[in-house]
N, C-alpha and C positions, 0 to 999 in steps of 0.2 A: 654766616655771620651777618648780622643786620646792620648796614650803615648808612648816613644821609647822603641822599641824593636832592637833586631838586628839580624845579617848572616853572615857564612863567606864562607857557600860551593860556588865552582866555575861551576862545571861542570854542565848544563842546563839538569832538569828532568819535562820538562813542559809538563801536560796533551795538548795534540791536541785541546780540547773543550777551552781552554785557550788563544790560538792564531788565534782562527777563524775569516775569513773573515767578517767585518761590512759594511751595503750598505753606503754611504755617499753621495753624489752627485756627480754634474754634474763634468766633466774633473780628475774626481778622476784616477791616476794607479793603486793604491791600498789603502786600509784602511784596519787597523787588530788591532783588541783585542789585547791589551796588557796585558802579564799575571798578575793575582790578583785580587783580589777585593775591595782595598783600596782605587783605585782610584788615578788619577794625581791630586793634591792637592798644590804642594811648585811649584820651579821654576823649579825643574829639570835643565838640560845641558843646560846653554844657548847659543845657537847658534847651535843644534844637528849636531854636528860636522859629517863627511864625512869622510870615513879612508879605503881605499883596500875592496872598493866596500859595505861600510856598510854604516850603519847612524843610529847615535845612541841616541835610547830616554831613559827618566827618567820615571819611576814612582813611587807609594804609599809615603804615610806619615806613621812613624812609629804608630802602634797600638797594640795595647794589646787585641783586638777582633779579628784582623783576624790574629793573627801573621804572620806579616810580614815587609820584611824588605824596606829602602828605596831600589831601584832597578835600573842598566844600563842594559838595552837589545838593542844587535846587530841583525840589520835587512837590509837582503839584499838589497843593492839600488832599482832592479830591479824588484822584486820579492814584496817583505815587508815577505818573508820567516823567521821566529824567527831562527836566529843561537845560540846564547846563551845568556844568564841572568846570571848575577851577583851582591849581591848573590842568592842563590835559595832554600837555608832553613833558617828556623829561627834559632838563637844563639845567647840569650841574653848577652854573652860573649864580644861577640864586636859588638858593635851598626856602623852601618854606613847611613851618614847625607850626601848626594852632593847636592851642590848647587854651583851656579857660575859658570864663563866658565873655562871647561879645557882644557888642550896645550896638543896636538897631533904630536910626535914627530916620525916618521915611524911604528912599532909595538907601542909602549909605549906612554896611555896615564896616563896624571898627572892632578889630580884634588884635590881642597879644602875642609875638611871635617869640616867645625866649631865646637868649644865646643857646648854642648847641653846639658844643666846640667837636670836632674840627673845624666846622662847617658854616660854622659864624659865631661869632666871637663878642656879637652883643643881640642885643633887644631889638626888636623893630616891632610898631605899629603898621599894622596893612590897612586901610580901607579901599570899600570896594561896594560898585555897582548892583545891589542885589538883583536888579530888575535884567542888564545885561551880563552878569557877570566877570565884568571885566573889571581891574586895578584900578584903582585912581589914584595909588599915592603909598610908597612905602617913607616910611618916619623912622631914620636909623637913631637912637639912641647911643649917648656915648658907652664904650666900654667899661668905664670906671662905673659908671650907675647900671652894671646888668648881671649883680648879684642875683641869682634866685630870690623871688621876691615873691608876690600874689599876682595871681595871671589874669586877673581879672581886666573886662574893661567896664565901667558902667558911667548911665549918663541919663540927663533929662533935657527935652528938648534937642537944641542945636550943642547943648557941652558934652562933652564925656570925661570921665576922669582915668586914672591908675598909679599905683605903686611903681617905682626904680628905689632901688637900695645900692649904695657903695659900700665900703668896708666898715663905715661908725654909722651911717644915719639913712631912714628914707623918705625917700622925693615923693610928693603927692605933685602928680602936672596935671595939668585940665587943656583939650583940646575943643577946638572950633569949628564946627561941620558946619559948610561941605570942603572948607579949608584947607583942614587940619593943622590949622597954624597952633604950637603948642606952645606951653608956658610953664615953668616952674611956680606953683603955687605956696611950698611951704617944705621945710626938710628939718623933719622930725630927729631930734639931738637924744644921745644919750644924757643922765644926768653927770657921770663920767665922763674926763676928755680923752683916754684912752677907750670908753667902754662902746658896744656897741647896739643899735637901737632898729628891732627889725616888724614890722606888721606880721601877724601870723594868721590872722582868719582867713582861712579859704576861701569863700565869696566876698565879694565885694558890696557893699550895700548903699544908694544914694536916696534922701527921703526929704520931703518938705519940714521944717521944725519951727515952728514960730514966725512962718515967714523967710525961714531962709534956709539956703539946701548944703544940707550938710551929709557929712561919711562917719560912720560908725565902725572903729576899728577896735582890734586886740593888738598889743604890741609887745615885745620882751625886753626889756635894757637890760643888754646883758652888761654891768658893771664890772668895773675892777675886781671889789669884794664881794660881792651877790649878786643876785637877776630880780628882777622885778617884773612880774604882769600888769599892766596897765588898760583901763578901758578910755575911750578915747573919741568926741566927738568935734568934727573940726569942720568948721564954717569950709565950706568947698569953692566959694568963691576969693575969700578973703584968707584963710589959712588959717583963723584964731582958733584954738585949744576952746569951744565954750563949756565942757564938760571932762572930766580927767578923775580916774579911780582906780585904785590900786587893789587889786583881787587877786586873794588865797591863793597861791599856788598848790596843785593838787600832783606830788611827788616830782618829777620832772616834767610833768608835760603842760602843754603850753593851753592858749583861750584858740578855743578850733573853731568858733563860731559867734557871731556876733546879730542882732537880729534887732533895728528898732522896731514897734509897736506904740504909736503916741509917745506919749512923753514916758516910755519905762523903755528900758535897755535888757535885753535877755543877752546871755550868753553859756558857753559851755566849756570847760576845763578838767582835763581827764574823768575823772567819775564826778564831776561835780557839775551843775546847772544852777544859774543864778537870775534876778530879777532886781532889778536897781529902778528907780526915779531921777530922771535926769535934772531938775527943778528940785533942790533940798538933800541931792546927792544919798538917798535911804534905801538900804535892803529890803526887799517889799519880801522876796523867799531865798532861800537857797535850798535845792535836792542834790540828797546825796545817794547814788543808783547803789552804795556799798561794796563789801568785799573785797578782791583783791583786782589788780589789777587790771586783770583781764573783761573787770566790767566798765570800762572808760564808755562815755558816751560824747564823740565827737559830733555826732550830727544832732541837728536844731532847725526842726520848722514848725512854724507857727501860722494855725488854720483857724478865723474866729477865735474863739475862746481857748483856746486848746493848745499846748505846747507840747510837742510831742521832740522827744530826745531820745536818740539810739545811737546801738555800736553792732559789735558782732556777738554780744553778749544777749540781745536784746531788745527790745523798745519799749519806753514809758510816757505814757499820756498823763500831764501835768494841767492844771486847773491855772488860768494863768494869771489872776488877779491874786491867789492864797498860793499858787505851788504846789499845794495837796494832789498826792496820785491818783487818778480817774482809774486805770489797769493799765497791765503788762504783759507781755508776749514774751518768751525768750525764742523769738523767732529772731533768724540774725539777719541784720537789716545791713544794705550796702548803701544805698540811698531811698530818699522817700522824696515825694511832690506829692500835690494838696488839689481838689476839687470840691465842685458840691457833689461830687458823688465820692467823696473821702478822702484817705489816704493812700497815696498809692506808694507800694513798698517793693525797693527791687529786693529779690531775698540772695542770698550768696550761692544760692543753689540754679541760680541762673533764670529761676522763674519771678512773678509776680502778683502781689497778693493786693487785692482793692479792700480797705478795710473801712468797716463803719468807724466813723470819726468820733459819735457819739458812744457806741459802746467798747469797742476794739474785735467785735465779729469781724471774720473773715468773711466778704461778701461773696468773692470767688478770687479765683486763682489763675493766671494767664501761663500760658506756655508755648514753646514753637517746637513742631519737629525734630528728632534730631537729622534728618536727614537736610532740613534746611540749617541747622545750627544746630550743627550738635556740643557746643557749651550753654544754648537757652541765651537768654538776655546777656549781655555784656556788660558784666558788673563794675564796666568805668562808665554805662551811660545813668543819666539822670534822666529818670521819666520826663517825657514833655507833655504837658497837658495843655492843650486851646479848644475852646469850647467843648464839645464831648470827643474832641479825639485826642488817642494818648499815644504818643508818638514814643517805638523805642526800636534798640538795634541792637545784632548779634554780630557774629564774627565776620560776616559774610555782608549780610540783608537788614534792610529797613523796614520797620514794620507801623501800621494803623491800624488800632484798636477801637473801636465803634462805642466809648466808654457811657455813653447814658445805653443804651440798649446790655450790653454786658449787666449792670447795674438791674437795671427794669428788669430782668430775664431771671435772675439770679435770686433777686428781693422776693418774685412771686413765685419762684418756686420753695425759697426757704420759707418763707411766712403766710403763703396763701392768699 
């Protein structure tokens, strides 16, 4: 039975046998054991952030067999050399939960820690040392605002922002690095005083608009008599509503993704993809992937020109100025990230596919042993892509992918 345990030591005391090299395949740089034995299990970092020549994975779920805690280890870009883990003993004392993406601000990152009941009972912010490793500062959140909410943390420059929700409304606060001094910025109301008023996009998005940095959210007011979707763009410094739109609900399910590009607002709600102007508040497209249910396309990334939307149904390449469909795959997509050498697609079957962006060719196809992973990729990581290397993990091990050579290798053998 898996239950929370927790760590707070900083300083890395990992057995060598721990981080040893794993074979993986073909165009690998490196592939390494991550220390534990609990295994990569939750979402860990999503988007294994890049920071003064590291890259940083997640692993274990807490346990009460192997004690251990969940885990950050920094590993050198180049190398996949373990610099350090955090934490690195157990200490049922304070449990620690990451999930979501966190904001990387020169030395200092800040990430989301959810309640996790038994085990804690609200929200906390961590920041922390990327370069030593070590804590600087947990930020307990109160109980009443650590509804399940969006785990995100994201920021520009010295701010970072996040979501807390209580029972009717949620909190957008913005913190101060190297600080962390926090602030309540703005607490989004139902239009109901019984109803209740929740952000549902799963990434978080922060962007320049006009001179000023705003958040681009999905929200649901769930009312007395009906619910509403809502699109929602809110000055992040000052809290003002400058944008607000009310989108089709597509059967029960909610806006699973939100994505500014200049002045247009993309987004995605069960089989439906949309395209708005923030300035004159206009429909520019809406796609509809069709059929029944089973074709919902929650995910939304946009590369250049190109709006590509999937599910486990599929993916479709959308033209992003008309909406018109470029092609489609019914390859089923668990997540995708974007480079100049394409899209990269984690597929459910535990491997990965680099796709031309321009046509939707499959340029090659990535995989690991199964003897180092025998599930293939771990379909709660999100490709990390910085400059040609493509950063992803299995159940076990970390791996780098050499992605402009993959790419070069592949193009001259399909095209000569």
């Amino acid at each position: 039975m898996m239950v929370v345990t927790g760590g707070a030591s900083c300083t890395a005391d990992i057995a060598p046998s721990s981080n040893e090299k794993e074979v993986a395949g073909q165009h690998v740089r490196w592939s390494v054991r991550l220390p534990g034995n609990a295994g990569i299990y939750n979402e860990g970092l999503i988007g294994l952030p890049v920071v003064n020549d590291r890259v940083l994975f997640h692993s274990t779920m807490f346990t009460n067999e192997t004690h251990e805690d969940n885990r950050i280890h920094a590993l050198d870009i180049s190398t996949g050399k373990l610099e350090w883990t955090f934490p690195t003993e157990f200490n049922p004392d304070e449990p620690y939960y990451f999930e979501g993406r966190p904001y990387v601000n020169e030395d200092i990152l800040v990430t989301k820690m959810s309640a996790f009941e038994p085990y804690s009972y609200h929200d906390r912010i961590l920041l922390m040392n990327v370069n030593s490793g070590l804590k600087q500062k947990i930020i307990h959140m109160p109980r009443s605002v650590s509804r399940f909410s969006c785990r995100d943390v994201v920021g520009l420059g010295t701010n970072a922002w996040f979501f807390q929700e209580d029972d009717h409304s949620s909190h957008l606060y913005k913190i101060t690095l190297p600080s962390g001094d926090t602030a309540r910025i703005v607490s989004l109301q139902s239009a109901s005083e019984d109803g209740r008023l929740e952000v549902t996009n799963r990434e978080l998005q922060v962007e320049y608009y006009e001179g000023q940095r705003v958040l681009s959210v999905g929200v649901l007011d769930n009312q007395v008599e009906h619910a509403e979707l809502q699109l929602l763009v809110i000055n992040a410094d000052t809290g003002e509503i400058i944008f607000r739109r009310v989108v089709n609900r597509d059967q029960n399910f909610i806006i699973n993704a939100v994505v500014m590009r200049g002045k247009q607002l993309l987004y995605t709600c069960g089989r439906f993809a949309g395209c708005v102007t923030i300035p004159g508040n206009q429909e520019l497209w809406q796609y509809d992937a069709g059929g029944s249910v089973d074709r919902i396309i929650p995910g939304l990334f946009v590369h250049d020109s190109i709006v590509l939307v999937w599910g486990h149904s599929g993916y479709s390449a959308l033209d992003l100025i008309s909406g018109n469909r470029l092609y489609e795959n019914e390859l089923a997509c668990v997540s995708v990230s974007g480079s100049t050498h394409g899209f990269i697609v984690l597929r459910s079957d535990g491997k990965v596919s680099v796709i031309n962006q321009n046509t939707g060719t499959e340029i090659t196809r990535l995989s690991v042993t199964s003897k180092a992973d025998r599930h293939g990729f771990s379909y709660s990581c999100k490709p990390g892509v910085s400059n040609d290397n493509l950063f992803l993990f299995g159940e076990y091990n970390a791996y780098c992918f050499d992605l402009k050579n993959i790419v070069t290798i592949n193009i001259n053998i399909s095209y000569g």
